[in-house]
N, C-alpha and C positions, 0 to 999 in steps of 0.2 A: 504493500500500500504506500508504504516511505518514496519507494521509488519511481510508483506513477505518478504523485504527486510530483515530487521534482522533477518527473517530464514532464508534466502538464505545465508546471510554473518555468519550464526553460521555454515550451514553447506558447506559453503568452506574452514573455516578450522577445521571445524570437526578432530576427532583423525582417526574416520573410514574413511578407504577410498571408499566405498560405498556410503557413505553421499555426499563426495567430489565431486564423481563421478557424481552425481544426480545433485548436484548443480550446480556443471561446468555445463551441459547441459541445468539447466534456466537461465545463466547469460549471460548477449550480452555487458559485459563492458570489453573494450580491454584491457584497462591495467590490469585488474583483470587479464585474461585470458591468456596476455603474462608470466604474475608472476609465475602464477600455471604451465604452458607449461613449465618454464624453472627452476622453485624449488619441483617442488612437489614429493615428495620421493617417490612415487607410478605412475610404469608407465602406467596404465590404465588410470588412470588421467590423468597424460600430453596429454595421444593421445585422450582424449576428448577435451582437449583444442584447440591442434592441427586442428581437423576437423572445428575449430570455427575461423581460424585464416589464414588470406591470407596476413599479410605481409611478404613481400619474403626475407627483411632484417635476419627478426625471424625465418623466416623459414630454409634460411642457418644456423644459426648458431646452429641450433637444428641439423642440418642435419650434421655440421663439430663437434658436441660438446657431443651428449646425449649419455650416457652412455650407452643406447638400440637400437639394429642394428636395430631392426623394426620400431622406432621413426622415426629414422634416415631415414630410407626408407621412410617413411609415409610422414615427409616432404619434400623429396625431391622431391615426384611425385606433391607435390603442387604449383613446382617452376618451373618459364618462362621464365624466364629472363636469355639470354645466357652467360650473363657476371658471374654471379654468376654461372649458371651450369659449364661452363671453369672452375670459380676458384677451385670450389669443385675436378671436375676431376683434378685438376692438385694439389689439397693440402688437401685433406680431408685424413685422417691416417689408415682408412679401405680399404682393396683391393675390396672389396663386392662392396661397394658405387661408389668408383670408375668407377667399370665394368658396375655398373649398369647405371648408367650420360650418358656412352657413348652413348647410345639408345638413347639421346636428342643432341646431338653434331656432326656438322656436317663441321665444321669449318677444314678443310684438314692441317694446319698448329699444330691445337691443336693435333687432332688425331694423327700425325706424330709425334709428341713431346712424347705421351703416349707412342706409340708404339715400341718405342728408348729407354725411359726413365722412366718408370716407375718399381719403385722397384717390383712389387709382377707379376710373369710372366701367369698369366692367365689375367690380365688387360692389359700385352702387345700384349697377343695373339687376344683380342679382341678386339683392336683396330685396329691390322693389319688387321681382314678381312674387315674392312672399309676402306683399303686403295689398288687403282687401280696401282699408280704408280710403273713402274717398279722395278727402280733403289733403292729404299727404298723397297719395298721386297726383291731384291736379298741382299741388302746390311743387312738386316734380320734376310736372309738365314743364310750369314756364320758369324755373328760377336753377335747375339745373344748370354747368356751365357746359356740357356734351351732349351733343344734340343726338347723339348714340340712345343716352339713357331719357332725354325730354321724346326722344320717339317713344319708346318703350311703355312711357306713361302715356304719353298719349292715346298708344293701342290701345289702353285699358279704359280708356273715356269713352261713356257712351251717349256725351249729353250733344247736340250740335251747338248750341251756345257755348258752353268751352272751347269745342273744335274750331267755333267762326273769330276769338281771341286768337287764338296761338294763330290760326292762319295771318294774321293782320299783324302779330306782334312779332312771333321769331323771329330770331337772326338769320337762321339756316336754310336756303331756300328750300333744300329736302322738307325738313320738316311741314313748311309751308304748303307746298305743294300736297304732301298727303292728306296736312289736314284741309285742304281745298278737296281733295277726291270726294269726302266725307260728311258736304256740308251740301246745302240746297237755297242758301242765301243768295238773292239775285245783288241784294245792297252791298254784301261781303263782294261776289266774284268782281261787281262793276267798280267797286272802290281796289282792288284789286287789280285790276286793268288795267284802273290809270294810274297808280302811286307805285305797286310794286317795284322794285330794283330789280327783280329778275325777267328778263324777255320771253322767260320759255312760259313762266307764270303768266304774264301779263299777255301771251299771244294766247293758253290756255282758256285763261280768263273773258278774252274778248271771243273768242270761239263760242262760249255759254252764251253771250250778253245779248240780248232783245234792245238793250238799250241805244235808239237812234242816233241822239246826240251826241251820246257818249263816242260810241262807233265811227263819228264821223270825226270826232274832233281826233280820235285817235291814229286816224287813217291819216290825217293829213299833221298829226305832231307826233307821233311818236319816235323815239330816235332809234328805234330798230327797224330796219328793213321789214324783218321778216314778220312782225307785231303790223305793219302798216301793212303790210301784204293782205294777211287774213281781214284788218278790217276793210280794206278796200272792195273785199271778196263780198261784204255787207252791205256797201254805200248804195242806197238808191236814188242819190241826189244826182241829178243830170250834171248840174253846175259843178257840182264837187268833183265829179269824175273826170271833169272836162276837165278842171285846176287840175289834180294829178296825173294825169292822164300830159300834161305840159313841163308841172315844174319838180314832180318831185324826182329828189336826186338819186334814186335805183329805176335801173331801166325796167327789173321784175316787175316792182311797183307801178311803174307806167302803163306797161304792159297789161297786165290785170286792167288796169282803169279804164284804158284802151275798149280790151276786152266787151266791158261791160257797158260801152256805149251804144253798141251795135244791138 
């Protein structure tokens, strides 16, 4: 017995980590075990010690501390304890680990705190689809700084007056755009028409529009080509077509106008 002992303790710390590794698997002494989990310069090693190791003290701190995302991962599926999975999700410095906790967290105040608060915005975005309440989704919606995660809430609105805010308000013309698919406001698409910053929105938007005057004045000001195109497509003003149809400055646009006299 003397003498397996002192081959097992030459080779835990053997130079190879092969040895190491073989060793860690016949030794059942914790402190040995927690040593090697948390110095051992090779991480094949730690994660044998790991699998030998169910205190959840150790197990956090491998999980907030190892240099290896997969360690990190490996202990943290070995932990149950909700206090310590809180703590992690709320201060562990990897966005991965993070996202990943959330799958054991079911605590509506933590989750809410993530969802608001956390720096890396795929950990916020999944924490929101954990969360039912309204008023913390719309509020989400528009005050998120990633338009990744204000989509996400979006998705989750089912009201068209929210949908016709964020269309008007976003920064992102994505975002804008979808929540325009989703809405049936002729006052939204027309204010939209003519104010939007993006062309592909605003040639959308007048594609919807019944609105004449609107149409008109857009056909002959809008500063995209292809936004005066479609509404020219609309104009049923003799006079107006004729003007375009002379001076505006794409010949497409003319052309249409042209078109449309005949």
């Amino acid at each position: 017995m003397a003498f397996l002992d002192k081959t097992l303790q030459k080779g835990l710390y053997s130079k190879d980590w092969q040895e190491r590794q073989n060793a860690v698997k016949e030794t059942e002494d914790l402190k040995t075990l927690k040593k090697i989990a948390l110095t051992d310069d090779n991480w094949l090693v730690r994660s044998e010690a790991i699998k030998k190791i169910d205190d959840e003290d150790l197990l956090e701190e491998i999980t907030q501390n190892d240099k290896n995302i997969d360690l990190r991962h490996q202990a943290l599926q070995k932990i149950t304890k909700l206090d310590k999975l809180e703590n992690i999700v709320l201060t562990n410095d990897n966005s991965d680990i993070r996202r990943s906790v959330l799958e054991k967290i079911n605590d509506k105040n933590v989750i809410q705190h993530v969802a608001t608060h956390d720096t890396h915005w795929w950990v916020r975005r999944a924490a929101l689809a954990k969360i039912d309440d309204e008023t913390i989704i719309e509020n989400i919606a528009f005050i998120d700084k990633n338009y990744k995660v204000r989509k996400a809430a979006m998705d989750k609105i089912p009201y068209e007056k929210i949908l016709e805010k964020i269309a008007l308000r976003d920064e992102h013309w994505v975002i804008r755009k979808l929540a325009l698919e989703r809405i049936n406001n002729s006052e939204i698409t027309d204010q939209l028409a003519k104010n939007d910053i993006n062309w592909e929105i605003r040639k959308e938007c007048v594609e919807k529009s019944n609105n004449i005057n609107l149409i008109n004045d857009i056909a002959l000001n809008d500063e995209n080509f292809d936004v005066r195109r479609v509404a020219v497509q609309k104009v049923k003003d003799h006079d107006l077509l004729f003007k375009i149809s002379k001076d505006d400055t794409n010949f497409l646009v003319r052309e249409v106008a042209r078109s449309r006299l005949h």
